[in-house]
Rosetta silent file (secondary structure, phi, psi, omega in degrees, C-alpha in Angstrom):
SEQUENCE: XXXXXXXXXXXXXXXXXXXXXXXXXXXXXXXXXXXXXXXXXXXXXXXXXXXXXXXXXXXXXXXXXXXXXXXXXXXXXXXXXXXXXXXXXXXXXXXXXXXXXXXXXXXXXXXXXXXXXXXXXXXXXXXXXXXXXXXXXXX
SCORE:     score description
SCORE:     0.000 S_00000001
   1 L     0.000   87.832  172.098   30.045  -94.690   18.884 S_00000001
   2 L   -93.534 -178.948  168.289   29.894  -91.722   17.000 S_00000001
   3 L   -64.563 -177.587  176.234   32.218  -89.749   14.962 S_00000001
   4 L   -81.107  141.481  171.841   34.311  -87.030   16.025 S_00000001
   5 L   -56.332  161.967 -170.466   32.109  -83.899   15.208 S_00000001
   6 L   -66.087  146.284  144.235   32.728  -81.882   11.928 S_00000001
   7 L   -42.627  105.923  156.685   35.124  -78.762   12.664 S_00000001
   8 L   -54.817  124.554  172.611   32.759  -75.671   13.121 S_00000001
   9 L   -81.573  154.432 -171.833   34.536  -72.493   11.531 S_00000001
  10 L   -95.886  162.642 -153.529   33.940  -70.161   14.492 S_00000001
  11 L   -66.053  102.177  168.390   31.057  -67.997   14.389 S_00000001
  12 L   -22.533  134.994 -178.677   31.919  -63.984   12.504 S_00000001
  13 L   -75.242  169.783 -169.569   31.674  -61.272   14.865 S_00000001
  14 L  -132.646  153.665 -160.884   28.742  -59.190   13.696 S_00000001
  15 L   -53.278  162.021 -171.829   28.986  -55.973   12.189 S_00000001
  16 L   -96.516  162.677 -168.844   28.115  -53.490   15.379 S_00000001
  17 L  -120.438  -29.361  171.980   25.108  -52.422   15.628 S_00000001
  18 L  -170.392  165.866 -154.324   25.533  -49.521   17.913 S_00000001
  19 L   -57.630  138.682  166.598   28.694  -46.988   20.106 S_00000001
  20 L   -90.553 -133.128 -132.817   30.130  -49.545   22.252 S_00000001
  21 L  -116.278   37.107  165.559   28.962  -49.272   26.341 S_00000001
  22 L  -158.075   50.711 -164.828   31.907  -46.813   27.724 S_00000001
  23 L  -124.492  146.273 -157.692   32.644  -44.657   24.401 S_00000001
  24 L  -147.591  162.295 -174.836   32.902  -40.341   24.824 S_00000001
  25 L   -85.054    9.089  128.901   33.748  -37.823   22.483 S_00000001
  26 L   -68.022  -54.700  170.818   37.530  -38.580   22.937 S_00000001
  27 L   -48.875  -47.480 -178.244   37.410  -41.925   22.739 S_00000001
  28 L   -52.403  128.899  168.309   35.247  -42.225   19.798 S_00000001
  29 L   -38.573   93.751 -160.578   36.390  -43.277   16.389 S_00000001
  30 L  -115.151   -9.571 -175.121   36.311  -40.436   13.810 S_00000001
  31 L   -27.149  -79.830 -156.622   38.830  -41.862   11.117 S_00000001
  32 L   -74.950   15.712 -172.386   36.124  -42.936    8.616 S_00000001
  33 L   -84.425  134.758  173.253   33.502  -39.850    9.359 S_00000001
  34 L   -65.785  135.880 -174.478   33.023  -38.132    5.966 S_00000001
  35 H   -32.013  -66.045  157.743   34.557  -35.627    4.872 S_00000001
  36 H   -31.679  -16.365 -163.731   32.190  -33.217    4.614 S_00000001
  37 H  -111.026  -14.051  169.555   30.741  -34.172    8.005 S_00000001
  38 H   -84.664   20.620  156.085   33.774  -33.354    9.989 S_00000001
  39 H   -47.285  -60.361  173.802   32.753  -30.058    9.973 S_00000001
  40 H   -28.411  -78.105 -164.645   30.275  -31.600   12.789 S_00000001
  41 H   -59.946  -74.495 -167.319   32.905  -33.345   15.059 S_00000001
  42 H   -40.574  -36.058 -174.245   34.738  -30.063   14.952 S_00000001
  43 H   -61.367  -53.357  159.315   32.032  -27.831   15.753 S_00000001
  44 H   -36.130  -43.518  164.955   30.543  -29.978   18.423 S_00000001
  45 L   -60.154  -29.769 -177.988   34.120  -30.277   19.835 S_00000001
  46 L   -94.830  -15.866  163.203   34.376  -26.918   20.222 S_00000001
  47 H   -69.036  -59.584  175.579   31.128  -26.264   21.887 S_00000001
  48 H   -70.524   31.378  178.274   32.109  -28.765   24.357 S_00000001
  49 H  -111.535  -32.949  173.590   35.298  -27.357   25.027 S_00000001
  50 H   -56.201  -54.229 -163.727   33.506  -23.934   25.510 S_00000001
  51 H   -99.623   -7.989  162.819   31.171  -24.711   27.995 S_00000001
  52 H   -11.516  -64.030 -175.927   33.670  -27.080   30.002 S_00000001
  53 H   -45.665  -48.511 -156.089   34.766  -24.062   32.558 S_00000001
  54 H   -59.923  -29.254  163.848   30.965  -23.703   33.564 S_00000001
  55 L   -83.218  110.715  159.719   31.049  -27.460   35.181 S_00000001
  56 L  -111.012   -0.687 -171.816   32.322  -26.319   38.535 S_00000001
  57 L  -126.950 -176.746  139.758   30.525  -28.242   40.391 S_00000001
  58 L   -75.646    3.605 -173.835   29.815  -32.386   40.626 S_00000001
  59 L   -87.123  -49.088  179.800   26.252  -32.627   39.616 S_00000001
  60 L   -78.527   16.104  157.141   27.992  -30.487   36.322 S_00000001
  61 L  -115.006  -10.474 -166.603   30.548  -32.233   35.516 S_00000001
  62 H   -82.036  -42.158  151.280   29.007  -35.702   36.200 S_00000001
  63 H    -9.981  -84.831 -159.768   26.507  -33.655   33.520 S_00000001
  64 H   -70.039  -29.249  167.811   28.871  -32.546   31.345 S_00000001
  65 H   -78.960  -31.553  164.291   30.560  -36.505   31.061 S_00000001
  66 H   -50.562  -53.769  168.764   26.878  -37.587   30.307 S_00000001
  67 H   -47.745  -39.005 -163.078   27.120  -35.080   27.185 S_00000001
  68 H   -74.102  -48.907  169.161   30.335  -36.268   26.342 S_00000001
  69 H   -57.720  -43.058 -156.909   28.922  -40.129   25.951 S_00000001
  70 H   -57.053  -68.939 -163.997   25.681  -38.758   24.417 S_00000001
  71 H   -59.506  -26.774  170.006   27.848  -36.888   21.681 S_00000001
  72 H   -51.072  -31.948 -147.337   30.396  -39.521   21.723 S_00000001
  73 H  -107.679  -24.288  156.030   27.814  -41.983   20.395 S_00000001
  74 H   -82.734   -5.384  173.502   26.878  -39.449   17.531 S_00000001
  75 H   -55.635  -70.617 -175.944   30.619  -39.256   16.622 S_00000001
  76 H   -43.579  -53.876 -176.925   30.340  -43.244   16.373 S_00000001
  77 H   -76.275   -6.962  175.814   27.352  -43.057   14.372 S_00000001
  78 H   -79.385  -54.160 -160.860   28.724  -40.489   11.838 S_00000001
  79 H   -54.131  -30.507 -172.652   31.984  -42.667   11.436 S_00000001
  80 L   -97.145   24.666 -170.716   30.014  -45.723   10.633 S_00000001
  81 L    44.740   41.883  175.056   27.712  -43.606    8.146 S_00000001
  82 L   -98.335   22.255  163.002   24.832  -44.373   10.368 S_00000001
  83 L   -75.214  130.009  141.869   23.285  -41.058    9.816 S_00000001
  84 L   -56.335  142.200  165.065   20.457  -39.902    7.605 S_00000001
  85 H   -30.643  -50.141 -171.972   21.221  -37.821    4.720 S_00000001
  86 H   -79.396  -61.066 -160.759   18.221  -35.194    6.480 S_00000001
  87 H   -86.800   -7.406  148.714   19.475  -35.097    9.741 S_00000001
  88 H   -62.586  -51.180 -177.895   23.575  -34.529    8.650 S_00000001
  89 H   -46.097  -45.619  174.046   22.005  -31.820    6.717 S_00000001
  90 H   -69.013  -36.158  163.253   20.613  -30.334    9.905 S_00000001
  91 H   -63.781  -61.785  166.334   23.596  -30.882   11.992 S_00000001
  92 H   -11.806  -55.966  171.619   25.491  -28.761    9.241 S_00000001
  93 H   -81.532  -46.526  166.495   23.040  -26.034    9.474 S_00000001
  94 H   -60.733  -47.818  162.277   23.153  -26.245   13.273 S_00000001
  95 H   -42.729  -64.378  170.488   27.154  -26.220   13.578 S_00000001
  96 H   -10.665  -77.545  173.456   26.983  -23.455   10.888 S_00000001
  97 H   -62.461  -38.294 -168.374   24.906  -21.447   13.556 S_00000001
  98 H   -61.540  -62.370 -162.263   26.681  -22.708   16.816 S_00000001
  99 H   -41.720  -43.761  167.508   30.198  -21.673   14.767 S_00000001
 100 H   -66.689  -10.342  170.511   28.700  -18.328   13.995 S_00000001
 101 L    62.093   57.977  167.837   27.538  -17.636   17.729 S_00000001
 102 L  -131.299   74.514  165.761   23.759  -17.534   16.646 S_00000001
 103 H   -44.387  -40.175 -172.498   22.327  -19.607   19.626 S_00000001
 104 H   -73.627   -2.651 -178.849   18.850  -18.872   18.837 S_00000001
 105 H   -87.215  -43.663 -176.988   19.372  -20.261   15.345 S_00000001
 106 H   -83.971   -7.698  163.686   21.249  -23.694   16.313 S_00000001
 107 H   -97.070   -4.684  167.686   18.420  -24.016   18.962 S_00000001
 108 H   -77.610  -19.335 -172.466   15.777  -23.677   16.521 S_00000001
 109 H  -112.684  -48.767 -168.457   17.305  -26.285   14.115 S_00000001
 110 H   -67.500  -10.373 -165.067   17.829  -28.622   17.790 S_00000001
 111 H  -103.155  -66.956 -178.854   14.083  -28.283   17.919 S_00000001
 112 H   -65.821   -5.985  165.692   13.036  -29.184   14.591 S_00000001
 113 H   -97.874  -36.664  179.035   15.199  -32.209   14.872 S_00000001
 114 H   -53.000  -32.193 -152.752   13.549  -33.219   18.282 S_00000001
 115 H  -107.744  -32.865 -170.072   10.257  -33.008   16.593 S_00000001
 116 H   -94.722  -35.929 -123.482   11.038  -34.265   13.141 S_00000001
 117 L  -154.605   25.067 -167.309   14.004  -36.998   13.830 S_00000001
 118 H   -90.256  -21.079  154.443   13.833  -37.871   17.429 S_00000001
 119 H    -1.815  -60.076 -174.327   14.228  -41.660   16.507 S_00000001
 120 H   -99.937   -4.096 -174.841   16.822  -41.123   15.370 S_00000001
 121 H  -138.951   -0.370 -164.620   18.502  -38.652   17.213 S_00000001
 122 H   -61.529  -47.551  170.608   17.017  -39.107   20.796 S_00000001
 123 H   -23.807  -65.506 -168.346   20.450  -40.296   22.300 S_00000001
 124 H   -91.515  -13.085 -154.737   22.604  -37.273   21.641 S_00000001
 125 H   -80.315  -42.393  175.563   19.750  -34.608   21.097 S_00000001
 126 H   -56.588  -38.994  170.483   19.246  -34.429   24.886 S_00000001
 127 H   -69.323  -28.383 -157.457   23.191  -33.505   24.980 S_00000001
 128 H   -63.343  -31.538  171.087   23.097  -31.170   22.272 S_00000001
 129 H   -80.113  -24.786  176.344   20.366  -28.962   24.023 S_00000001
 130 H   -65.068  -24.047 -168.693   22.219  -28.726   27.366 S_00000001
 131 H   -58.483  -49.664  176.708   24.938  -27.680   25.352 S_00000001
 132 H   -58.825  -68.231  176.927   23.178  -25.081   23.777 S_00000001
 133 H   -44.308  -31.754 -158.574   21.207  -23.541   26.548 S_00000001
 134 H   -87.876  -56.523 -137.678   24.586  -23.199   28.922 S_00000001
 135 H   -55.669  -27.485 -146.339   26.629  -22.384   26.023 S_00000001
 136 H  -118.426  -37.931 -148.181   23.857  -19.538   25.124 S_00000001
 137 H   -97.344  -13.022  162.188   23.442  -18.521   28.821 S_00000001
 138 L   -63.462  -30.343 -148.301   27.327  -17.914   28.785 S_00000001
 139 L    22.366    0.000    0.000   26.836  -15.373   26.307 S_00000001
């Protein structure tokens, strides 16, 4: 005959750990992205709104919604500050160039982050170059 068990307090949800499974660069949270850093989300927004027209087809648009999660998922990690200091720096300098319509410069900076940072950046870095290349090939 034992007692009634103690009352458990239920268990904290845990802090996230990473974009959750169905999140896009609409969807994503941007509230809390630092100031400075929404430079990013804008730029990035504006690439993909540029190269949009160019999916005409369904293999490029099914494409172009893979890019959207990839980038979506770097939105999410700037809003939770789950960025390095070095690779926001790089994104800066690559927006800089994409804003300025100097492809070969923001593909040159997408390179040196593949090679220095892809840990850390392998999710979205794969969008960032398709981005580039059509977005470059548009001229």
């Amino acid at each position: 005959m034992g007692g009634p068990a103690a009352a458990q307090p239920p268990p904290q949800p845990a802090a996230p750990t990473g974009p959750p499974a169905h999140i896009n660069m609409t969807t994503a949270d941007v509230s809390k992205v630092p100031g400075d850093q929404k430079a990013i989300v804008g730029s990035l927004n504006n690439l993909f709104n540029a190269v949009m027209p160019a999916a005409n087809t369904p293999p490029k648009k099914r494409e172009m919604e893979d890019n959207s999660r990839r980038i979506g998922a770097l939105f999410w990690k700037l809003n939770e500050s789950q960025v390095s200091a070095k690779v926001v720096q790089k994104l800066l300098q690559m927006c800089a160039a994409l804003d300025a319509g100097n492809w070969p410069a923001a593909q040159h900076i997408q390179i040196e982050l593949t090679a220095s940072d892809w840990d850390e950046c392998s999710v979205w870095l794969t969008a960032l170059k398709r981005l580039i290349k059509i977005r470059q090939a548009m001229g």
